[in-house]
C-alpha positions as CSV (number, residue, x, y, z in Angstrom):
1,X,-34.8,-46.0,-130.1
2,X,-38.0,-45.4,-130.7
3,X,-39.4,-42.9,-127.7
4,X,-37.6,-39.8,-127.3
5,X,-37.9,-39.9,-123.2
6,X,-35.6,-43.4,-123.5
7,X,-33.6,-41.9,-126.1
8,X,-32.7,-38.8,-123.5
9,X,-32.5,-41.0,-120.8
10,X,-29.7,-42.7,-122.1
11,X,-28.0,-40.1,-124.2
12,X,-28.0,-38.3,-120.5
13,X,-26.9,-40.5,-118.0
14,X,-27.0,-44.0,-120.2
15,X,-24.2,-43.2,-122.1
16,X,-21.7,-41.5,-120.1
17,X,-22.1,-44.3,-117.9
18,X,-20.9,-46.8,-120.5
19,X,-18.1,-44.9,-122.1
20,X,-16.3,-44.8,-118.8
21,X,-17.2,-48.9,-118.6
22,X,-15.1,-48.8,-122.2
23,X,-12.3,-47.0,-120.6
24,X,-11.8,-49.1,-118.0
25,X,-12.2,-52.3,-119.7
26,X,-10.0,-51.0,-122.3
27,X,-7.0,-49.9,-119.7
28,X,-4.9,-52.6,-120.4
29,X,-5.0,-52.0,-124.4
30,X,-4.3,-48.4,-124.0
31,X,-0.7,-49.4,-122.3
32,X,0.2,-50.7,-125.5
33,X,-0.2,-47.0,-127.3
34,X,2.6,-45.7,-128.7
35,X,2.0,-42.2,-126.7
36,X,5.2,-40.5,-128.4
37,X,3.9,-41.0,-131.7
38,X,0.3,-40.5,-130.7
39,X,1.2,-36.8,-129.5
40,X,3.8,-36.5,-132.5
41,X,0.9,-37.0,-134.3
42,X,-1.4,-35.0,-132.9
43,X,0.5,-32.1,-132.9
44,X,0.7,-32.0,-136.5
45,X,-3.0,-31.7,-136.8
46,X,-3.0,-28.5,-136.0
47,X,-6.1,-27.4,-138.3
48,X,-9.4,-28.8,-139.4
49,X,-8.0,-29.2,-142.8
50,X,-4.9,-31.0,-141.7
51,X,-7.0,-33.3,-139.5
52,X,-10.1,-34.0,-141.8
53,X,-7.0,-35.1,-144.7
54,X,-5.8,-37.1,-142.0
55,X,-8.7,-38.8,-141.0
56,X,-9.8,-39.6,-144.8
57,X,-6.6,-41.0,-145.2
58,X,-6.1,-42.9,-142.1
59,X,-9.1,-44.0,-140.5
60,X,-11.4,-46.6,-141.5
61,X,-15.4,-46.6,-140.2
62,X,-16.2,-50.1,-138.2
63,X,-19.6,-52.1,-140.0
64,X,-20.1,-52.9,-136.3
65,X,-20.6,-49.6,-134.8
66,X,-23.8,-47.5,-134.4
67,X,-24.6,-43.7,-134.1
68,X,-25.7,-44.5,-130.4
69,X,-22.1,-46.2,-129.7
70,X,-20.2,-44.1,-126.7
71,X,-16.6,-42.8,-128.2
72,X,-13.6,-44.9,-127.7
73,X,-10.3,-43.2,-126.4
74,X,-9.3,-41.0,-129.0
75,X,-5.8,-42.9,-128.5
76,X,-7.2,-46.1,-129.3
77,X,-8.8,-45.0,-132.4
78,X,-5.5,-43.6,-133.5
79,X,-4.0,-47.0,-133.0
80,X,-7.2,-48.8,-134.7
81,X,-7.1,-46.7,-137.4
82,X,-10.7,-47.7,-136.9
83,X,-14.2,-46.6,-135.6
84,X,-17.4,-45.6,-135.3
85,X,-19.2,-42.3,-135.6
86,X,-18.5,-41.4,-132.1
87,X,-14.9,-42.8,-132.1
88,X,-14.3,-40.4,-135.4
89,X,-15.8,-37.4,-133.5
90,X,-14.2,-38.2,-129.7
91,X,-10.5,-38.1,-131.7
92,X,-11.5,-35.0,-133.8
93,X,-12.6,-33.1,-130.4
94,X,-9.6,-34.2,-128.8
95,X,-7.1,-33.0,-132.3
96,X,-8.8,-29.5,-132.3
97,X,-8.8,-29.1,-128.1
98,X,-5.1,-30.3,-128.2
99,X,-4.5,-26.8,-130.7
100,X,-7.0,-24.7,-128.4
101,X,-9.2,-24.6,-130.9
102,X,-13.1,-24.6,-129.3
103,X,-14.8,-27.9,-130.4
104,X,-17.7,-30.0,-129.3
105,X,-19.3,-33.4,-129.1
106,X,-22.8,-33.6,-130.9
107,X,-24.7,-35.5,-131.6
108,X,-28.0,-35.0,-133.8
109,X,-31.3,-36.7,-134.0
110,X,-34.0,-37.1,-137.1
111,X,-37.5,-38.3,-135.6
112,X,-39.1,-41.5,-136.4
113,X,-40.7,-41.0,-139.8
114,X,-43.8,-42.9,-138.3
115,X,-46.2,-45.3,-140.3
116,X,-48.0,-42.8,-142.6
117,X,-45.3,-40.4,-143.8
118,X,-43.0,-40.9,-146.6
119,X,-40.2,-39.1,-148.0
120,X,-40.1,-37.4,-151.4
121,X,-37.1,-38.3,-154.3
122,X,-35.6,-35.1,-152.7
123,X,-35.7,-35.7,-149.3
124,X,-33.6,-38.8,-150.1
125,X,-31.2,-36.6,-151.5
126,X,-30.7,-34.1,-149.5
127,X,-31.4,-35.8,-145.9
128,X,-27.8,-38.4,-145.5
129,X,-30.2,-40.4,-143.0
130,X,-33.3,-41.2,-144.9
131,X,-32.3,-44.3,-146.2
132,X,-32.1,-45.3,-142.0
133,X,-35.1,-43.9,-141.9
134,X,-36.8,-45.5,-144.8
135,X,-36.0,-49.0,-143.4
136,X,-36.7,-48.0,-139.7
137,X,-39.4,-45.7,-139.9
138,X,-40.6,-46.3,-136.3
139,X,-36.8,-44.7,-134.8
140,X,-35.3,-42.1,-133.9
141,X,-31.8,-42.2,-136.1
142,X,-28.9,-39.7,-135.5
143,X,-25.9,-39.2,-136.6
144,X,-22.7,-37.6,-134.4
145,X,-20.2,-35.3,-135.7
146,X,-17.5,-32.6,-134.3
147,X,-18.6,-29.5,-134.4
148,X,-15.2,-27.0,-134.8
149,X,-15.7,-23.6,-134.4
150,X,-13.9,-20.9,-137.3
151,X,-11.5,-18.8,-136.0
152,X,-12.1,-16.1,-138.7
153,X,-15.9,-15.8,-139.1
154,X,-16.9,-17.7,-135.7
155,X,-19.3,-20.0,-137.4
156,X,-18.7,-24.0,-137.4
157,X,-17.3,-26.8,-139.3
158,X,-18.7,-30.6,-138.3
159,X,-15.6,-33.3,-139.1
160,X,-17.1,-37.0,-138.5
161,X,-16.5,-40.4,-140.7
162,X,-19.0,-38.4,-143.6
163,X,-16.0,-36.0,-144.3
164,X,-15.8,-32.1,-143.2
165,X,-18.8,-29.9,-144.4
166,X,-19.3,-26.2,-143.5
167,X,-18.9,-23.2,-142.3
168,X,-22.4,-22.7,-140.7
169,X,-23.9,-19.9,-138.8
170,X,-24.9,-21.4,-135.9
171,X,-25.7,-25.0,-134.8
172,X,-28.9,-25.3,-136.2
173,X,-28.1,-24.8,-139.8
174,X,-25.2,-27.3,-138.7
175,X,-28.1,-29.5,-137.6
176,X,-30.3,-29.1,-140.4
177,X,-26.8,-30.3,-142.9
178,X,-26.7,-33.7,-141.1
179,X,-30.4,-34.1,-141.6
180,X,-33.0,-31.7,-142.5
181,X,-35.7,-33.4,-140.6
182,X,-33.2,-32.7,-137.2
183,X,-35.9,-32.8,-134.3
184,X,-32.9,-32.3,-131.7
185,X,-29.2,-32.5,-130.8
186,X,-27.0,-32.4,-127.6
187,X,-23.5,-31.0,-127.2
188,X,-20.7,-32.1,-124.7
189,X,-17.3,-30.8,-124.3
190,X,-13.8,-32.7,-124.9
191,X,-14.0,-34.5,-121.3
192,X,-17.9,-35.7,-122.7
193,X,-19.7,-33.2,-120.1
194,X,-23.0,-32.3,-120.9
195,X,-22.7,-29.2,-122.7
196,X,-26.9,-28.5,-123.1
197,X,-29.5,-29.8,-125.4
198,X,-31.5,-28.3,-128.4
199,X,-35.0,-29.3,-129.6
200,X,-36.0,-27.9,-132.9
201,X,-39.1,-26.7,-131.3
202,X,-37.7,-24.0,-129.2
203,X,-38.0,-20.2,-129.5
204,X,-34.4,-20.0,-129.7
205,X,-30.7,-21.3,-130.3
206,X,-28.7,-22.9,-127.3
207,X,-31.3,-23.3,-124.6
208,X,-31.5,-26.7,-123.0
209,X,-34.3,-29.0,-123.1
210,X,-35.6,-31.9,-121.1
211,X,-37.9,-35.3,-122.2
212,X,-40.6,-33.1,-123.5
């Protein structure tokens, strides 16, 4: 998307709205799911370690799917052994709340580049969505991960379909690893309630923002 006021109207209330529309049409499917060795499963996962292994080994990203995508069941990306961005994130939350260990839904956003700037050898480097941003200049492009929180030092792993990276301070510096042009992210919780939103602009971490 382009503007950021459609982009938070649908990350809002668009969103949501459609991942329940996915459930639903995907009922009948979910029967099919082998729950005993879905939660056999599961419990084994017991760390991030043990679950980012896992999901190297086991789960395979879909050329279809886009950073905007709502998540999948996390049961029917078990049985895929298949997904998206938001698919690998939805069954990370869900590993890591099954062990009662805190974890969140985010999803962060680089601003369009625009038609005048350009980005350095560098920046290509060290920012995983500049090549998106290179060929869509005029977008917003994101990226979404899940954000695990350390038991020792209280900072935070992100797990998603790039691999697991971390441990970060706080959520900005997880922010600024997927991309360090991050203009924003919003969090949600393992049942996908709307946890708050950050904009890079404000005075300080974890207070919400609207459309600006």
């Amino acid at each position: 998307m382009a503007s950021w006021f459609w982009l938070f109207l649908y990350l809002q209330w668009g969103q949501p709205w459609q991942m329940r529309w996915r459930q639903w049409r995907e009922g009948g499917r979910r029967l099919a799911v082998d729950w005993r060795a879905y939660c056999r499963e599961i419990e084994e996962l017991d760390t991030p370690w043990r679950l980012a292994s896992w999901m190297d080994a086991h789960l395979t990203e879909s050329p279809r799917a886009r950073w905007l995508d709502p998540p999948a069941p996390p049961e029917m990306t078990w049985a895929r052994r298949e997904g998206g961005p938001a698919d690998f994130a939805a069954f990370a939350v869900a590993a890591m709340t099954a062990h009662h260990i805190p974890a969140r839904f985010v999803t962060v956003m680089a601003p369009p580049l625009g038609r005048h700037r350009t980005l350095r050898p560098s920046d290509m480097i060290d920012d995983p969505l500049a090549p998106e941003a290179v060929r869509e200049p005029h977008l917003w492009h994101g990226h979404v991960v899940c954000a695990i929180q350390d038991q020792e030092t209280g900072g935070w792993f992100h797990l998603s379909n790039w691999g697991m990276f971390g441990v970060f301070a706080h959520l900005d510096e997880l922010a600024a690893d997927v991309s360090p042009r991050w203009g924003a992210y919003v969090m949600r919780d393992p049942s996908f309630r709307l946890l708050g939103w950050r904009r890079r602009d404000e005075a300080a971490p974890g207070r919400s923002a609207g459309p600006a």
